[in-house]
C-alpha positions in Angstrom: -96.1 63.1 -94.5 -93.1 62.8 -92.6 -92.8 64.6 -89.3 -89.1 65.1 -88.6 -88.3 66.8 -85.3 -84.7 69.2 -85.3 -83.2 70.3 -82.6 -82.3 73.7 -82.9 -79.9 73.8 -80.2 -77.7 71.0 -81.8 -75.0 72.2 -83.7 -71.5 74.7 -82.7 -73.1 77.8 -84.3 -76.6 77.0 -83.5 -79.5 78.2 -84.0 -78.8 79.6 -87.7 -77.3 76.3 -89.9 -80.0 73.9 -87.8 -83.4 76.3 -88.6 -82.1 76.8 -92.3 -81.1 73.4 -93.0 -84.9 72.7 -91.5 -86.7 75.2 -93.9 -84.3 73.8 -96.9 -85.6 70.4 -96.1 -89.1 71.2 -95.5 -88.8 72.8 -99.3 -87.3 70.3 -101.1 -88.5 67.2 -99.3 -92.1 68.1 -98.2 -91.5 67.1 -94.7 -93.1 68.8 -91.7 -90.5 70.2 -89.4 -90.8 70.6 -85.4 -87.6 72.8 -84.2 -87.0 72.4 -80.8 -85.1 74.9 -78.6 -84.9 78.6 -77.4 -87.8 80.2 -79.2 -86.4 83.5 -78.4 -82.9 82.3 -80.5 -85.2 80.3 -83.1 -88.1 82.8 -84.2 -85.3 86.0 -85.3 -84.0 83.4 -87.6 -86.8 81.7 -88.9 -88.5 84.6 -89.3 -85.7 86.0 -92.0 -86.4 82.8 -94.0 -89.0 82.3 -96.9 -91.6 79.6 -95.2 -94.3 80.2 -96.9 -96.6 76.8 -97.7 -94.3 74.8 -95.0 -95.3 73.2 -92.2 -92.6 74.1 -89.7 -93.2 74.4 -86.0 -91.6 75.9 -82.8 -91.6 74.0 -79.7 -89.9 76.0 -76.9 -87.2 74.0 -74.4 -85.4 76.2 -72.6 -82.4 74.4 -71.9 -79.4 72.2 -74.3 -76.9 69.5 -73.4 -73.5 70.4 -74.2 -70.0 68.9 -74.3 -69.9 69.4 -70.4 -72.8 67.5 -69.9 -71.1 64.0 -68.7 -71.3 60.9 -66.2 -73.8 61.3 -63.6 -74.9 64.7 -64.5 -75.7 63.9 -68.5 -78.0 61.0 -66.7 -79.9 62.8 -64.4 -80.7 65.7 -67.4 -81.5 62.6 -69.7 -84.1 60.9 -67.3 -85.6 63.6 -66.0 -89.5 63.3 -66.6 -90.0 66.9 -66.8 -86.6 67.5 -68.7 -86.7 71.0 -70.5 -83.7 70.5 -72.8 -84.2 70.3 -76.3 -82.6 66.4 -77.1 -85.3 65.2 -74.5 -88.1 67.1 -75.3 -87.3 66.2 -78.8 -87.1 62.7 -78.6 -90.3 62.3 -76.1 -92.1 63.7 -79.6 -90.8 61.2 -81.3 -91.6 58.7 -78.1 -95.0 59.9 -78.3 -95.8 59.5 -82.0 -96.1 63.2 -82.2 -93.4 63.3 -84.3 -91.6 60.1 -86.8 -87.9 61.2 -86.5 -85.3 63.1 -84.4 -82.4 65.0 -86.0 -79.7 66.7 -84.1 -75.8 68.0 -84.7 -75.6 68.0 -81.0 -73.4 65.6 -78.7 -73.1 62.0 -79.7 -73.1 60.8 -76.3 -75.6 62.8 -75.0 -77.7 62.1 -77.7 -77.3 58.3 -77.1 -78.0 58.2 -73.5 -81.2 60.6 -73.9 -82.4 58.5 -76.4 -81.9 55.1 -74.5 -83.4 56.9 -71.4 -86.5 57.7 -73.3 -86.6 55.7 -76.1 -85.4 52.5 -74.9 -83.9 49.8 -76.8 -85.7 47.7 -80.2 -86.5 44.0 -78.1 -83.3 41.6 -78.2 -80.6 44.6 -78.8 -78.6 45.2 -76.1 -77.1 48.4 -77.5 -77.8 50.8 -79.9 -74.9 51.6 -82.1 -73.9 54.4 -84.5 -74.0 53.8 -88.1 -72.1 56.7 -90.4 -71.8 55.9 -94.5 -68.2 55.8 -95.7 -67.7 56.4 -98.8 -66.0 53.7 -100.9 -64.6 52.9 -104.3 -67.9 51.5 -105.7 -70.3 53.4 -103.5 -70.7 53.6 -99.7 -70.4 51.5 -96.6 -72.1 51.5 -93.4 -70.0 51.1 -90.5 -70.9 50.6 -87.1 -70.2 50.9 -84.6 -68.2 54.5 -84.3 -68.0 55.1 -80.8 -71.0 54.6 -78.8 -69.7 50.8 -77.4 -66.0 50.8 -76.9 -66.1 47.2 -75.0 -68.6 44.7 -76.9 -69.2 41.4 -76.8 -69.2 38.9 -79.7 -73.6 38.7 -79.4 -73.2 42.9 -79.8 -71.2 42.5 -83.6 -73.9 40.3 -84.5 -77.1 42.3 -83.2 -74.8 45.2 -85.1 -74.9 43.2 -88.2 -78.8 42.6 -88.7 -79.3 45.6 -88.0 -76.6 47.6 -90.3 -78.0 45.1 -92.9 -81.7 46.3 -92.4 -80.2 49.8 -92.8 -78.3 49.4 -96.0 -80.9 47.3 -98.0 -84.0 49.3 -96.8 -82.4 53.3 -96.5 -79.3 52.6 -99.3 -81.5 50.6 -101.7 -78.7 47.8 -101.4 -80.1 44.6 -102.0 -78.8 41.2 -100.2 -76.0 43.4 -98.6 -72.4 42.0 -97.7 -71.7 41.9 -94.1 -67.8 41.8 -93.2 -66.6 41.5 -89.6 -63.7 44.3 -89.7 -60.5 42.6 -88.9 -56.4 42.3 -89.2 -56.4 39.9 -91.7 -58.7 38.1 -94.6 -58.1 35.0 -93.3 -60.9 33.2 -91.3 -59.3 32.8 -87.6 -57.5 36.2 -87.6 -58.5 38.9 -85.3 -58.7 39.5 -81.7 -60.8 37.3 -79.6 -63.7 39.8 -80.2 -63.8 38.9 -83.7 -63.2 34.9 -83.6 -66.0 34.5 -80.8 -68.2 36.4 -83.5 -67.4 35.0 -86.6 -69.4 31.4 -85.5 -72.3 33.5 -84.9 -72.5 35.8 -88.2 -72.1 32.3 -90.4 -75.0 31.1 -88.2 -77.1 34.2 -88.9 -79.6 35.0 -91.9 -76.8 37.2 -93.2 -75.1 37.6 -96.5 -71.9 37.3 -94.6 -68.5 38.1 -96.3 -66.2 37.4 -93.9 -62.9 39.3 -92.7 -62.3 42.3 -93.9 -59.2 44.8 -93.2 -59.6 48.4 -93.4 -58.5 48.6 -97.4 -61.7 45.9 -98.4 -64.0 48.4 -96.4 -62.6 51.1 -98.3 -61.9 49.1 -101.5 -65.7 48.3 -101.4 -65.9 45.1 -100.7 -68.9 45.0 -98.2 -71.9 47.0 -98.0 -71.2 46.8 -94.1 -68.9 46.9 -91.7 -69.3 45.5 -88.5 -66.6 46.4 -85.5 -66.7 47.7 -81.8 -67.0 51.1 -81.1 -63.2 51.9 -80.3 -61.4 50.5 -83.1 -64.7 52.3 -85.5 -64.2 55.5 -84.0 -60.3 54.9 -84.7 -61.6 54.2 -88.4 -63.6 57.3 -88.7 -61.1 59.6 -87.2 -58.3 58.2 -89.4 -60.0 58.3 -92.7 -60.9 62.3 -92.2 -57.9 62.9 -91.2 -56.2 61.1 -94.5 -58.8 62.7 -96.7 -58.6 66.3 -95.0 -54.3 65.9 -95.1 -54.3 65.1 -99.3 -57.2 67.4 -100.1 -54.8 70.4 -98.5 -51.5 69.1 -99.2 -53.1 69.1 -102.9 -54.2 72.6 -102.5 -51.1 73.5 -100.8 -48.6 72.0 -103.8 -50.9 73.7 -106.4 -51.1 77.5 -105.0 -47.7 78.0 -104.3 -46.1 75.6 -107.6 -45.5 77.2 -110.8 -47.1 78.5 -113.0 -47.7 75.2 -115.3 -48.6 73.7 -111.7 -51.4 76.2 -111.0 -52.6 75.8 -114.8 -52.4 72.2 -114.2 -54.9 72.9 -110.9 -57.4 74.8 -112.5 -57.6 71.8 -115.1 -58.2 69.2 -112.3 -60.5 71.8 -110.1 -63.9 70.1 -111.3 -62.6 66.0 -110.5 -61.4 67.8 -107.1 -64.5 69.0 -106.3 -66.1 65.8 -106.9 -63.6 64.1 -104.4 -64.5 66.9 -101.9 -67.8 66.5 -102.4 -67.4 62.5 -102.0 -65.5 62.9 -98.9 -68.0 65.7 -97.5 -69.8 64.0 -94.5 -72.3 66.9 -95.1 -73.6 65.2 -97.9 -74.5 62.4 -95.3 -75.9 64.6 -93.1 -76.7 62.3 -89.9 -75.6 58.9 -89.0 -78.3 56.9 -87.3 -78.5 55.3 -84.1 -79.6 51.6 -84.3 -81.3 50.0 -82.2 -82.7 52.2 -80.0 -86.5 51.9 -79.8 -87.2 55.2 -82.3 -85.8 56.6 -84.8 -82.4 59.1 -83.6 -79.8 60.7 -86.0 -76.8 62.4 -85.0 -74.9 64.7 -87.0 -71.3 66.4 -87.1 -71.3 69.3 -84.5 -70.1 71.5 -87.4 -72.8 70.9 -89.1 -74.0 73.7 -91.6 -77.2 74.4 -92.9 -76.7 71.9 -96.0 -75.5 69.2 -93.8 -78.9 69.8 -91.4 -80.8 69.5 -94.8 -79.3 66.3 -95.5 -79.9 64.9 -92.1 -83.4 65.4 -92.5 -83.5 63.8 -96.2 -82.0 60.6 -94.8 -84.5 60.6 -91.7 -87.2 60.9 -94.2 -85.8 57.8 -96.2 -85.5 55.9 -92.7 -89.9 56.7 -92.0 -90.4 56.2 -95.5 -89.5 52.5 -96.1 -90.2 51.8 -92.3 -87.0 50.7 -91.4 -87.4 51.1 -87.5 -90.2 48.2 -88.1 -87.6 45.9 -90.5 -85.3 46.1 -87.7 -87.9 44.7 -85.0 -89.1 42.3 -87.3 -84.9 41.5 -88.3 -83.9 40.9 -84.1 -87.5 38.9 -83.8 -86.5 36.3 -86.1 -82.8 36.1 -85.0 -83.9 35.1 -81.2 -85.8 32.3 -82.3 -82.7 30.8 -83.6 -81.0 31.6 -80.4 
């Protein structure tokens, strides 16, 4: 059985939507659950909650990261051997194959550094990168990198690629998946620098490579991943919330105060918009997983609620289940021998 560790601490209104997405999951999915934090915050809430037959365990760290935690300081609390907050005493379980995952809505960077501190990196990746699922118009995507390498080299968008790859065919069930190099244009020979130093190496590669793709193919569904540096993905992620989150209340805004064959109109549509709400939901995601770091890390929305958390842990299950941290290895072994 799955051991997924959650870190109590993680998200803006924690403890509450973090130890009842935990017990939701633990229901539903059969996993064990460590929850890692303040026991003096965690028990009060846990103890409100129906656990009985669930394996669900408190493991007591003192201290969080937060926002403020940055630079020099967010290093020293990430290294620290005898580190008491709860991202680093989480992952060391996870180090220590006391526990199989870690799951927190906490900070992205934080979580990162922590992990690479602790964790270190899967052999022939030089850096982990953050992997969310769009959704597109014939299923999902996964993107990455969002944010955690603003400056990469073209050797980073490949080790991205396999890895994304690994991800999609072994956690999304998508077999031989397309890999697209996110770009300006179709064309082969568009894009900045970045992308034309890469695109030699991803032909080269044991991919099912696609080729360019501009936003509206990633969207449009064209690849199964999507392969860009960190700043123009987090541009990408940003964006598309903010599109979806402007027409969902623009919608809502045009219906409430139309007429009154506009608000009948609205209450006829109300089941297809709930569908695109729930498509557009990053909740129903959960967590977006960390690649290549030497364990398995997922990183969640800070406004994470307790369905979201649930969610997280679902997809961290999938990840132990089909031993995807072990197809990656295997996936960056074989690319260095063609190197």
């Amino acid at each position: 059985m799955a051991r997924i560790v959650v870190d109590a601490m993680g998200s803006d209104e924690y403890p509450k939507p973090d130890v009842e997405g935990a017990v939701l999951a633990a229901r539903e999915y059969g996993a064990e659950i460590i929850l890692v934090g303040d026991e003096a915050l965690i028990k009060p809430v846990l103890e409100k909650l129906d656990t009985s037959g669930l394996s669900i365990e408190i493991i007591h760290a003192p201290e969080m990261l937060t926002m403020e935690d940055k630079g020099e300081k967010l290093v020293l609390k990430a290294r620290a051997k005898d580190a008491k907050n709860s991202m680093a005493v989480g992952i060391d379980l996870v180090k220590n194959g006391k526990a199989d995952a870690f799951v927190s809505a906490g900070n992205t960077g934080a979580g990162m550094v922590t992990g690479l501190f602790r964790l270190g990196r899967i052999r022939g990746v030089d850096r982990p990168a953050l992997a969310p699922i769009f959704p597109t118009a014939t299923g999902t995507c996964v993107v990455l990198d969002i944010g955690a390498n603003p400056d990469c080299k073209p050797e980073n968008l490949l080790q991205f690629g396999i890895l994304g790859s690994i991800y999609a065919e072994k956690v999304r069930g998508v077999k031989s998946p397309k890999v697209g190099l996110v770009s300006n244009g179709e064309e082969e020979g568009k894009g900045n620098e970045l992308v034309r130093a890469a695109t030699p190496l991803f032909k080269a590669a044991k991919l099912n490579y696609f080729g360019n793709v501009e936003g509206k193919e990633v969207i449009g569904g064209k690849v199964d991943v999507a392969v860009t540096d960190g700043f123009t993905g987090n541009v990408m992620l940003k964006t598309s919330e903010a599109v979806a989150k402007l027409i969902t209340d623009k919608m809502r805004e045009i219906i409430k105060g139309g007429s009154l064959k506009t608000k009948i109109g609205g209450l006829l549509v109300k089941p297809a918009l709930g569908a695109i709400k729930k498509l557009l939901d990053p909740g129903e995601q959960g967590a977006a997983p960390l690649l290549g770091l030497n364990g398995l890390v997922f990183i969640g929305h800070g406004r994470s609620d307790a369905f979201a958390i649930k969610n997280a842990v679902r997809v961290a299950k999938q990840a132990v289940d089909v031993k995807v941290l072990d197809a990656m290895k295997s996936a960056i072994e074989e690319s260095l021998k063609t190197q």
